[in-house]
C-alpha positions, 0 to 999 in steps of 0.5 A: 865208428865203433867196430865189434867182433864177430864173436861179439856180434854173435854172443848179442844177435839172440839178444837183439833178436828177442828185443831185450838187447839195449839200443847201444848194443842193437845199433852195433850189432846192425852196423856190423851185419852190414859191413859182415856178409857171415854175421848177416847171413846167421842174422837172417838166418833165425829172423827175430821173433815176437816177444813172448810176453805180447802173446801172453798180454793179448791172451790176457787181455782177450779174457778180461774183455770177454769176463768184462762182456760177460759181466756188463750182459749180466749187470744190465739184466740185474739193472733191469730187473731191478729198474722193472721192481722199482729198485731206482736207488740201486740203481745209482750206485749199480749203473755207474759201475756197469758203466766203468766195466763197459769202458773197458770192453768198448773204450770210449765207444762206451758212451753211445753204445751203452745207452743204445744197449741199454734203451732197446733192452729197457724197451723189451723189458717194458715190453714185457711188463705192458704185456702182463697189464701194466699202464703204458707210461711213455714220459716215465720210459723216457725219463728214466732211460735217460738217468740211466744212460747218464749214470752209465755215461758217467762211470765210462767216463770215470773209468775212461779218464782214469785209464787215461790218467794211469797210462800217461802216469806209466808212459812217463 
């Protein structure tokens, strides 16, 4: 067993308490409060705290759901309007993107809820075209939500197994 001193213990609890001390240098250090009523009593005294970098990754990742929300709101009004101009080739190369931004919002969720979003959005937007006379054609309606919904699907799931793949490549 190896035994440190207090001196030691108490130049590596700040270490230990902010998470950046090494497993070697933790494991000591809690062998010794154990065995030290002083050493423990200054070891619960200042309880470890979070590491600031959690904070600041949670911050960061909030913004860049909510940029990411703002941008698949914003790219299925384009898609739609683009969709009610008949611009059906933009499409292929737009949805597929909208796609990949709504993985990063909703995760794998992406795949249900984006063709949900996307059909009572494409709905209201034929809604309005009915409206200003338009004919009414329901096998088109249909046809073309379900392109859009694989195109979408398609990109979630792109960026989805690319996420998967970068994360497994990092945790190695």
């Amino acid at each position: 067993m190896n035994n440190i001193s207090c001196d030691v213990c108490m130049d590596l609890m700040p270490l230990v308490q902010d998470g950046i001390a090494s497993e070697d240098s933790a494991l000591l250090v809690q062998q010794h409060i154990a065995s030290c009523p002083h050493c423990k009593a200054l070891y619960d005294e200042h309880p470890p705290m979070e590491p600031a970098d959690s904070k600041i990754n949670a911050k960061v990742k909030t913004k860049l759901r909510s940029f990411f929300a703002f941008l698949v709101l914003l790219g299925i009004f384009f898609g739609i309007s683009l969709l009610v101009t008949e611009g059906n080739f933009y499409m292929m190369l737009f949805l597929p993107l909208l796609g990949a931004c709504s993985y990063v919002v909703f995760r794998w969720q992406a795949l249900w809820k984006m063709p949900v979003l996307l059909g009572v959005l494409f709905l209201i937007a034929h809604g309005v075209t009915l409206l200003q006379g338009a004919q009414f054609n329901g096998l088109g309606i249909v046809f073309w939500l379900a392109v859009n919904s694989l195109l979408t699907d398609t990109g979630a799931l792109i960026a989805g197994l690319l996420h998967f793949a970068f994360r497994k490549e990092h945790l190695k």
